[in-house]
Residue frames relative to the residue before (quaternion, step in Angstrom):
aa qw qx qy qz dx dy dz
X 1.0000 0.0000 0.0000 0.0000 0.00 0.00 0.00
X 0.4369 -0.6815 0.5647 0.1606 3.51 -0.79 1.37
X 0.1479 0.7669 -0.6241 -0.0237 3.80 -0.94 1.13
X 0.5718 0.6487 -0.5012 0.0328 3.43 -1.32 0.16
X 0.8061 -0.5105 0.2682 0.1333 3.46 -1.52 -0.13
X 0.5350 -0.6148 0.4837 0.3192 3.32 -0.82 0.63
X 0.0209 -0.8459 0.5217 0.1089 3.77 -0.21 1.29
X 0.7287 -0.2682 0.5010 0.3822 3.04 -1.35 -1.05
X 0.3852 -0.8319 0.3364 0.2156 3.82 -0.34 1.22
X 0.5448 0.7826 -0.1369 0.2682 3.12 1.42 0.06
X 0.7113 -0.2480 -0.0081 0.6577 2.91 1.98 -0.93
X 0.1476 -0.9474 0.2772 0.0617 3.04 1.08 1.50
X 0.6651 0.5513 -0.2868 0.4141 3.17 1.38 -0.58
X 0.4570 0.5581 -0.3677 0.5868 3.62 1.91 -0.41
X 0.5417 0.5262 -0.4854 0.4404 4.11 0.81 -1.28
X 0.7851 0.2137 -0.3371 0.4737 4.10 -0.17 -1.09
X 0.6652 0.2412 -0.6459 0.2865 3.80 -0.55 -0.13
X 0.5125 0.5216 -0.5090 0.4540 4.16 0.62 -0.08
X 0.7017 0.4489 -0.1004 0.5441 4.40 0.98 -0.57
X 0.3527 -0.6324 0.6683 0.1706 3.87 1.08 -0.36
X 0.5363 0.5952 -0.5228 0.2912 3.80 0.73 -0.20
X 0.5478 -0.6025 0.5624 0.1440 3.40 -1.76 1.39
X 0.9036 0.0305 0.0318 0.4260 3.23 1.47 -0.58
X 0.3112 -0.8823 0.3473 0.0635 3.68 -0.29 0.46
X 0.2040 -0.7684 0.6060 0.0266 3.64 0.16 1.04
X 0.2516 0.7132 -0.6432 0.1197 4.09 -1.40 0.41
X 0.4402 -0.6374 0.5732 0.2672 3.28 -1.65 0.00
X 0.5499 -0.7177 0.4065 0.1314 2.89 -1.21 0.91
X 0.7478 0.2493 0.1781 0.5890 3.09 2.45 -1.09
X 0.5005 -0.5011 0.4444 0.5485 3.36 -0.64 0.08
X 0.3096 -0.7240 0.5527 0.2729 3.73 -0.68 1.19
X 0.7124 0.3680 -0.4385 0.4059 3.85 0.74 0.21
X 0.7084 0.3310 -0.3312 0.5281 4.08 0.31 -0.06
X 0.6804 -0.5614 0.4698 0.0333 3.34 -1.81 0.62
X 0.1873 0.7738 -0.4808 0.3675 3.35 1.67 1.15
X 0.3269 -0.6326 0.6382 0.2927 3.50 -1.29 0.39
X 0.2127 -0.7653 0.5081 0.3330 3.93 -1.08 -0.22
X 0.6041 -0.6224 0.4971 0.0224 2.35 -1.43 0.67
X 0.5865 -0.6009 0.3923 0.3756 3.29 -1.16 1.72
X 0.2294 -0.8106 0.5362 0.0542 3.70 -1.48 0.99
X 0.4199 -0.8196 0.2546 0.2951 3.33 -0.79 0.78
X 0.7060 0.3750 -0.3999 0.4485 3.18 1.45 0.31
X 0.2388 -0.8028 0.5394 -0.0874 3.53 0.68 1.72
X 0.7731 0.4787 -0.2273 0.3485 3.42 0.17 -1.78
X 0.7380 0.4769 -0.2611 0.3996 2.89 0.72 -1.59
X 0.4983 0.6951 -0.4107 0.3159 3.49 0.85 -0.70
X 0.7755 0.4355 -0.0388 0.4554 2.72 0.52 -2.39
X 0.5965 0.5076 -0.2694 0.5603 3.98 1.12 -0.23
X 0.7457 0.3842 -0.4458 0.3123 3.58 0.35 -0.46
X 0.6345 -0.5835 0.4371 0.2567 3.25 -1.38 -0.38
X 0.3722 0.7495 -0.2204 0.5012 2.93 2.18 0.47
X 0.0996 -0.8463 0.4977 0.1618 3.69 0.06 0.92
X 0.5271 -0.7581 0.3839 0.0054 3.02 -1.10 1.84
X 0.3592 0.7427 -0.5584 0.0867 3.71 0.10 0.05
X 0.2126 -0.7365 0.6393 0.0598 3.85 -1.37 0.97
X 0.2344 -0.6889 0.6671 0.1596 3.30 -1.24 1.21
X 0.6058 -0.5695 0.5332 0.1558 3.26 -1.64 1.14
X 0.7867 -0.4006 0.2646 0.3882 3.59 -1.25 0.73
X 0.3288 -0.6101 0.5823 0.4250 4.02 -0.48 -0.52
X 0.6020 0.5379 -0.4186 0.4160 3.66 1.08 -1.01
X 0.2514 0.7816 -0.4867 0.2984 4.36 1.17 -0.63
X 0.2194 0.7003 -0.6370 0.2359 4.17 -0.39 0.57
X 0.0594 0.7036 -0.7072 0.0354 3.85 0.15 0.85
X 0.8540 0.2772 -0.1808 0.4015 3.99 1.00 -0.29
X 0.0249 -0.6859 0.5690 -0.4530 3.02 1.34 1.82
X 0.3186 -0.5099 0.7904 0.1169 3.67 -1.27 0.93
X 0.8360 0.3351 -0.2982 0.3160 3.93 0.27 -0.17
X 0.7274 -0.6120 0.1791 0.2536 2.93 -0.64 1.64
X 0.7846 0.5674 0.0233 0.2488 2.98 1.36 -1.78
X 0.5939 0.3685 -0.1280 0.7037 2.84 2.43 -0.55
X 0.8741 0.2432 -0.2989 0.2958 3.39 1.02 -0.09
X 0.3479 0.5577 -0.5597 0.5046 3.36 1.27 0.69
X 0.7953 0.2462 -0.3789 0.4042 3.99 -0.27 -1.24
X 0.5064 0.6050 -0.5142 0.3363 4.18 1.34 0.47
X 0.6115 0.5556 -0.2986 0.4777 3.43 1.17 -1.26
X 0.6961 0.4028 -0.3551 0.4765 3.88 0.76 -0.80
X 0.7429 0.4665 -0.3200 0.3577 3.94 0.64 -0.44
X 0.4443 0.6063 -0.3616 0.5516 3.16 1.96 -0.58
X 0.7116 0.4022 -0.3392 0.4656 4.03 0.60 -0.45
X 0.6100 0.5036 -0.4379 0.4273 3.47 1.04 -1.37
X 0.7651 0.4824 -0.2015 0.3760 3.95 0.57 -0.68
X 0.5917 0.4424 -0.4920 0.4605 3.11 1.47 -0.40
X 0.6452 0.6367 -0.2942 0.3029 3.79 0.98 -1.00
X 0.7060 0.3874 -0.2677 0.5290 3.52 1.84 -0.52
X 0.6444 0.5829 -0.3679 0.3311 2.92 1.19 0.24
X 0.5295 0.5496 -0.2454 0.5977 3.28 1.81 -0.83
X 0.5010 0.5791 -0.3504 0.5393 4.04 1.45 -0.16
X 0.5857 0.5458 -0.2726 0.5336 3.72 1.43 -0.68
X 0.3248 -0.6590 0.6241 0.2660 3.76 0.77 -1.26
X 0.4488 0.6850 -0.4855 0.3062 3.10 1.58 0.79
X 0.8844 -0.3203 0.3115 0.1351 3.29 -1.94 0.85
X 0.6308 -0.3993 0.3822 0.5446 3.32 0.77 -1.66
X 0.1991 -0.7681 0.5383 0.2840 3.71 -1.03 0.36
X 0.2284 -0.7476 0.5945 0.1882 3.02 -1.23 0.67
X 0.0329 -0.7568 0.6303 -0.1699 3.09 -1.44 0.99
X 0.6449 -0.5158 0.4904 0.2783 3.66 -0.53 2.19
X 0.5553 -0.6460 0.4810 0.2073 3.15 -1.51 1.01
X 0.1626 -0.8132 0.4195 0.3693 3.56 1.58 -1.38
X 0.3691 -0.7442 0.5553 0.0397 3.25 -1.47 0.26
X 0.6054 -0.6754 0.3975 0.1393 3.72 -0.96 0.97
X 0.4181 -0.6128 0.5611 0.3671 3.48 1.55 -0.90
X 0.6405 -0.5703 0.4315 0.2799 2.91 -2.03 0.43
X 0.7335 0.2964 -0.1401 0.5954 3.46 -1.11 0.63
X 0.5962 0.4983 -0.4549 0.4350 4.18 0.28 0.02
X 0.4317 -0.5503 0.5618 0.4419 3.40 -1.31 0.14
X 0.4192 -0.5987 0.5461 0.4094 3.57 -1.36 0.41
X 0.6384 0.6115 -0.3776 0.2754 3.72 0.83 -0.94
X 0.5296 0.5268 -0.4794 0.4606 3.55 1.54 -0.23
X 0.8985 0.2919 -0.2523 0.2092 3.71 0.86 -0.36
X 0.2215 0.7718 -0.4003 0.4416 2.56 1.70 1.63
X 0.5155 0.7078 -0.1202 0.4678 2.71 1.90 -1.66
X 0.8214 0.3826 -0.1527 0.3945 3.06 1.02 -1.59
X 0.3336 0.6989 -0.2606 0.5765 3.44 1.63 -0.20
X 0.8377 -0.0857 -0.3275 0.4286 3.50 -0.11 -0.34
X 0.2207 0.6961 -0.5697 0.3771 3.56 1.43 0.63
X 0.7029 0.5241 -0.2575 0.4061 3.66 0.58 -0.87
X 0.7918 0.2924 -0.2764 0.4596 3.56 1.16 -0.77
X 0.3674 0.7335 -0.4283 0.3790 3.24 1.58 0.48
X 0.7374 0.4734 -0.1111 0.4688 3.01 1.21 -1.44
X 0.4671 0.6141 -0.3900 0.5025 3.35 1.38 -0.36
X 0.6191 0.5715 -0.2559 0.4739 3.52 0.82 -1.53
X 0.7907 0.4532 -0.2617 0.3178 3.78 0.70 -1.01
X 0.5675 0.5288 -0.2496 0.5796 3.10 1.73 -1.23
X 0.7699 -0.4683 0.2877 0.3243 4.22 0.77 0.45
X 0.4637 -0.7930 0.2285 0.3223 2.94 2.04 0.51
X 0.6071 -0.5861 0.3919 0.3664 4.07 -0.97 1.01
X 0.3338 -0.6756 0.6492 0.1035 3.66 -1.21 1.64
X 0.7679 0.3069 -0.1793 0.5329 3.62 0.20 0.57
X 0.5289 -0.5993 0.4556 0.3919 3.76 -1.12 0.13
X 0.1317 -0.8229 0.5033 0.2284 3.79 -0.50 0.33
X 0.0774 -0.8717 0.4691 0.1189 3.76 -0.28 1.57
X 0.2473 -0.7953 0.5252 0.1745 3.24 -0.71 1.08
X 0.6349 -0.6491 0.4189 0.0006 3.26 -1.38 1.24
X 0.3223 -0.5983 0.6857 0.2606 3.78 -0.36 0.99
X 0.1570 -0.7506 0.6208 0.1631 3.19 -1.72 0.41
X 0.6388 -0.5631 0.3374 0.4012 3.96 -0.82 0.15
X 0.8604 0.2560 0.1772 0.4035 2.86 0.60 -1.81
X 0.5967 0.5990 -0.4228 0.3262 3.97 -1.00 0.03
X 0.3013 -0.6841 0.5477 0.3758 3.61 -0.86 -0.06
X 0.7303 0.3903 -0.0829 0.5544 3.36 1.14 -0.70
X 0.2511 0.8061 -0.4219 0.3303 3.02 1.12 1.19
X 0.2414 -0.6923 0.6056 0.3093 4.24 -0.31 0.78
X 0.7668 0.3083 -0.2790 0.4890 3.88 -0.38 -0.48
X 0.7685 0.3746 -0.4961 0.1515 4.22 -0.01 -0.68
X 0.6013 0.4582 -0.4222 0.5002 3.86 0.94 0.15
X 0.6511 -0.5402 0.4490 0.2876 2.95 -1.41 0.30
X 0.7640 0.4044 -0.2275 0.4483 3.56 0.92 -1.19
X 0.4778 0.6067 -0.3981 0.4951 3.24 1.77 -0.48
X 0.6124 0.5523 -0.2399 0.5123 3.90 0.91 -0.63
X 0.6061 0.3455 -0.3684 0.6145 3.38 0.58 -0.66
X 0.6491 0.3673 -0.4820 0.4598 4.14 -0.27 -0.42
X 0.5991 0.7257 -0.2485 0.2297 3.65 0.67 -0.79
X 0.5732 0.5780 -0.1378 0.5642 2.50 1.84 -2.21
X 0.7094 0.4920 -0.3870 0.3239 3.85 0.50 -1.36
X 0.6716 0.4628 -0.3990 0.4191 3.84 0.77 -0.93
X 0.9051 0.0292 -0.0926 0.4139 3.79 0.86 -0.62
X 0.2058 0.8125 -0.5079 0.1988 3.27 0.86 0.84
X 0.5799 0.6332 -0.1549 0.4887 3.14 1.63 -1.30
X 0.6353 0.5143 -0.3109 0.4849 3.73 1.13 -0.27
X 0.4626 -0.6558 0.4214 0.4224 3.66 1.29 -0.45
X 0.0810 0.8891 -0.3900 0.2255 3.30 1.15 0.87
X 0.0550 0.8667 -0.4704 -0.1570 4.05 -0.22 0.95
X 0.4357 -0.7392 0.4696 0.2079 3.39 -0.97 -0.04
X 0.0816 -0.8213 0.5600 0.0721 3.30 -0.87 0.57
X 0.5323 -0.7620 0.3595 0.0826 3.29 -0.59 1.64
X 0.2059 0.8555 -0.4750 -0.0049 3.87 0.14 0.34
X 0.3589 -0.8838 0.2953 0.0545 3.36 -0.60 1.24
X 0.4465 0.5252 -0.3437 0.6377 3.19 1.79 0.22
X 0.5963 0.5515 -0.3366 0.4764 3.59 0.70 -0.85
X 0.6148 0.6156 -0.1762 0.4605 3.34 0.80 -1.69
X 0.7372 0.2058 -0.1710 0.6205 4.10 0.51 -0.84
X 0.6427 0.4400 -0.5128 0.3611 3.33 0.30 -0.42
X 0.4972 0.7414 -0.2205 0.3931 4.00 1.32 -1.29
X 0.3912 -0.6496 0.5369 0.3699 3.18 1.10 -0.98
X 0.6776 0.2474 -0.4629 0.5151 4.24 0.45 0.63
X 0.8145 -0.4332 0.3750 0.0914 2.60 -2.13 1.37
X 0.2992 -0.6609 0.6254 0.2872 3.92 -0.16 0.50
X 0.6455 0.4593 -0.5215 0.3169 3.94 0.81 -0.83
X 0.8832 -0.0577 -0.1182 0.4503 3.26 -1.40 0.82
X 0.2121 0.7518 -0.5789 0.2338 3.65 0.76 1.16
X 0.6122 0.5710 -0.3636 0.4087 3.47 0.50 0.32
X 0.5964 0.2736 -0.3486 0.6693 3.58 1.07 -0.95
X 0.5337 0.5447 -0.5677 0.3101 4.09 -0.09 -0.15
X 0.8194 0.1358 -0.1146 0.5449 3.80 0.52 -1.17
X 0.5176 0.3250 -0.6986 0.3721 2.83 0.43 1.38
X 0.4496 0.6218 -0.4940 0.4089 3.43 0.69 -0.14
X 0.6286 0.5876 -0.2623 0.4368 3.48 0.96 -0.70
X 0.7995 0.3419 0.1574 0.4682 3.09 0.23 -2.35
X 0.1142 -0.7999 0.5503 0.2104 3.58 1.32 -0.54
X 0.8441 0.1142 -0.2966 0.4319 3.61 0.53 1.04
X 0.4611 -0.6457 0.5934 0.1356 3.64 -1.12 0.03
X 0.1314 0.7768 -0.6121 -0.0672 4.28 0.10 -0.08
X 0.8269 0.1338 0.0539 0.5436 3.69 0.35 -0.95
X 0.0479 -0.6720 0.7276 0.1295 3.46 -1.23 0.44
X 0.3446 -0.7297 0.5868 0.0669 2.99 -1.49 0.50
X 0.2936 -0.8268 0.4574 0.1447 3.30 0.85 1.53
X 0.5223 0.6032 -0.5876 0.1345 3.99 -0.67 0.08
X 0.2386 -0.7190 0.5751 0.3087 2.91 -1.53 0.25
X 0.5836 -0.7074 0.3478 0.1949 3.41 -1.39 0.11
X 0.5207 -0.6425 0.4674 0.3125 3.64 -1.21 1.54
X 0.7952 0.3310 -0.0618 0.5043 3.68 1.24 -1.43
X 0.5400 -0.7028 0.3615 0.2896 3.11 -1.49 0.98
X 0.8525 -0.1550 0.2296 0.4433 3.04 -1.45 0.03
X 0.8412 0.0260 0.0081 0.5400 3.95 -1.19 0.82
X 0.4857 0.7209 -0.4126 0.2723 3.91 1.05 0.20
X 0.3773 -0.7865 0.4345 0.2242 3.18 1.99 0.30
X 0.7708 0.3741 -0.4026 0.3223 3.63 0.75 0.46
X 0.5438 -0.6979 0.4524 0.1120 3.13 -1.46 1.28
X 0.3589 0.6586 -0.5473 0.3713 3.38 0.73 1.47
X 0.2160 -0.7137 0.6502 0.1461 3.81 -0.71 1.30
X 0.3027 -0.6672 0.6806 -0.0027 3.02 -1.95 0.36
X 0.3702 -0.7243 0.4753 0.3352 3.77 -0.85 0.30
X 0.5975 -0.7010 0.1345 0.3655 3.46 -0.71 1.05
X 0.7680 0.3602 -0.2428 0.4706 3.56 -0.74 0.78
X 0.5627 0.4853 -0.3994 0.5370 3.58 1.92 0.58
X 0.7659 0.3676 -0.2307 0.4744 3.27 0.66 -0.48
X 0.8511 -0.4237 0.1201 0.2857 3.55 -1.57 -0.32
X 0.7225 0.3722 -0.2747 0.5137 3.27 1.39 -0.02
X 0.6769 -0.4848 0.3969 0.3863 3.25 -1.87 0.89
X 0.4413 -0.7297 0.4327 0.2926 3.38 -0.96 0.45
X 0.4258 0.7786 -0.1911 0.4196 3.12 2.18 -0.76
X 0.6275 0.5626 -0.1824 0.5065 3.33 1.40 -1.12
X 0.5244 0.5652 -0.2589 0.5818 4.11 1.42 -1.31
X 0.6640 0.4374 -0.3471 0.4972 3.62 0.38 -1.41
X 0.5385 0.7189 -0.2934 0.3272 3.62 0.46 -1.37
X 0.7465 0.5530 -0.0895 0.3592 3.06 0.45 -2.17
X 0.6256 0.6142 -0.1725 0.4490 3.19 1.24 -1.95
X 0.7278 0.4816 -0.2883 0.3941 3.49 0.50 -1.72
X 0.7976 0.3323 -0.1769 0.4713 3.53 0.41 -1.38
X 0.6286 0.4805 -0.4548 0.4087 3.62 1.01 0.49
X 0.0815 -0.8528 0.4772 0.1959 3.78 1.80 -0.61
X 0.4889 0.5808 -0.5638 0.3252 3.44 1.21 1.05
X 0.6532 -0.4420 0.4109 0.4573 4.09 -1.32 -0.37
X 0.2648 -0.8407 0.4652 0.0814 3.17 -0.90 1.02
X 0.1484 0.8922 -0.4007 -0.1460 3.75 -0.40 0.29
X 0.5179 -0.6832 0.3469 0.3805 3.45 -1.04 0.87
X 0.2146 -0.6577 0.7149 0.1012 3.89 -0.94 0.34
X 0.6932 0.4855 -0.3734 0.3799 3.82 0.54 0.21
X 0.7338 -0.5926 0.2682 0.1961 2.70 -2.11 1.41
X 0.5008 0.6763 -0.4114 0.3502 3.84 -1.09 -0.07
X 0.2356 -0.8000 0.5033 0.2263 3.40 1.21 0.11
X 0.8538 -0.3346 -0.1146 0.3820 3.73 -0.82 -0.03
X 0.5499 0.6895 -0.3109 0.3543 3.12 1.80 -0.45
X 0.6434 0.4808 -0.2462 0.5424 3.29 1.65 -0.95
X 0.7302 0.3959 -0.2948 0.4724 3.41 0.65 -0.50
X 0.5702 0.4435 -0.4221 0.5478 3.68 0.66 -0.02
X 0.6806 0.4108 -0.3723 0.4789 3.57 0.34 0.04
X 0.7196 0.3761 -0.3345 0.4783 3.53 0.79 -0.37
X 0.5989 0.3553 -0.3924 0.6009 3.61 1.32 0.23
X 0.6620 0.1981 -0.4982 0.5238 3.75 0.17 0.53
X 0.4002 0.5801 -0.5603 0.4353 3.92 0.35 0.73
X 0.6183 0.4329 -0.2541 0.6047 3.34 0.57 -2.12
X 0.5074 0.6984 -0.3589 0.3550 4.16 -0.11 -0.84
X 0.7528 0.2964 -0.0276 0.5871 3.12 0.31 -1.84
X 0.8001 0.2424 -0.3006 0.4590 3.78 -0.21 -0.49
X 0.6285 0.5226 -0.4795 0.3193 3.60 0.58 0.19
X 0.6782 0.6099 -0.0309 0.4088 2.91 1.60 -0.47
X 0.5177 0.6432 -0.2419 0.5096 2.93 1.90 0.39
């Protein structure tokens, strides 16, 4: 079982031998503004190591914005990144599920969701898997309920859509970590990535604040859980830079392994 950690973009491949991490998650960009990236110089090595690569898309990303203005230049950065990322030999992009706003129908940003992999399909079609992301928070959220996911799944499941499983999101959202794995897959009919974190907020508190495992509100027992019966790679998203994160990957380590 691949583990490790969302690093710094700078020299990710230095971030996991400091982490033991099997693998390495980063941005490519500022994850809040609407830059394209830009060709890097440690391509090779990326794409050569034995380090599994996987980039998370901007946070600002909204392919299911009802506005024009956030979701046309999203659908084009959601490609400009998938195309550097697959330029990395990376894994999969992630990319936040998004949300409609207040007052909007969500079903327009289902609509608008597979409007995005349509266009993906025109522009020569997505060099890499694109995993989409449970989210914590919103009422009008496409990815933080479960049933809101299952409508999701119908508009693009059919594109080969993956999914990436986050577990702070997950409790914070308001569903149960118990048996949260055979639920969306029942949905999604797969799992690619988990996002190991635990959580600052309680349960259904809709807020998107990780924690390192065993500080915050959930059982760690429940993360391990998640991991085992998903048999997908797992990666940490939590604070402490390497000292904190190298401990939550020899935790996950040790109890998956039992």
């Amino acid at each position: 079982m691949r583990i490790g950690a969302h690093v710094d973009p700078a020299a990710p491949l230095d971030e996991a031998i400091a982490r033991g991490a099997e693998a390495v998650q980063f941005f490519l960009t500022d994850p809040q503004g609407y830059k394209s990236p830009k060709p890097r110089e440690d391509a090779a090595a990326l794409r050569e190591s034995e380090v599994d690569v996987y980039i998370h898309a901007p946070y600002i990303v909204n392919v299911a914005s009802p506005n024009n203005r956030i979701r046309i230049p999203s659908r084009k950065l959601l490609m400009a990144h998938a195309q550097a990322a697959a330029e990395l030999g990376a894994k999969g992009l992630i990319v936040h599920g998004g949300h409609v706003g207040k007052g909007a129908d969500i079903a327009a940003g289902f609509e608008n969701w597979r409007k995005a992999f349509e266009y993906a399909e025109s522009d020569g079609g997505l060099p890499l898997p694109i995993l989409i992301e449970n989210t914590a928070g919103g009422d009008n959220a496409c990815a933080r309920r479960f049933d809101d996911l299952a409508r999701l799944w119908d508009a693009v499941g059919s594109f080969g859509a993956g999914f990436c499983l986050d577990t702070c999101h997950a409790f914070a959202g308001g569903e149960d970590l118990v048996g949260v794995v055979d639920r969306v897959k029942a949905i999604t009919g797969r799992i690619d990535l988990i996002h190991a974190n635990d959580s600052k907020g309680g349960f259904d508190s809709g807020q998107d604040r990780h924690d390192n495992l065993g500080n915050g509100k959930i059982d760690p027992e429940l993360i391990v859980a998640a991991i085992r019966a998903a048999g997908a790679p797992a990666v940490v998203e939590t604070p402490g830079g390497a000292e904190g994160q190298t401990a939550d990957i020899t935790l996950l380590r040790e109890r998956t392994a039992r």
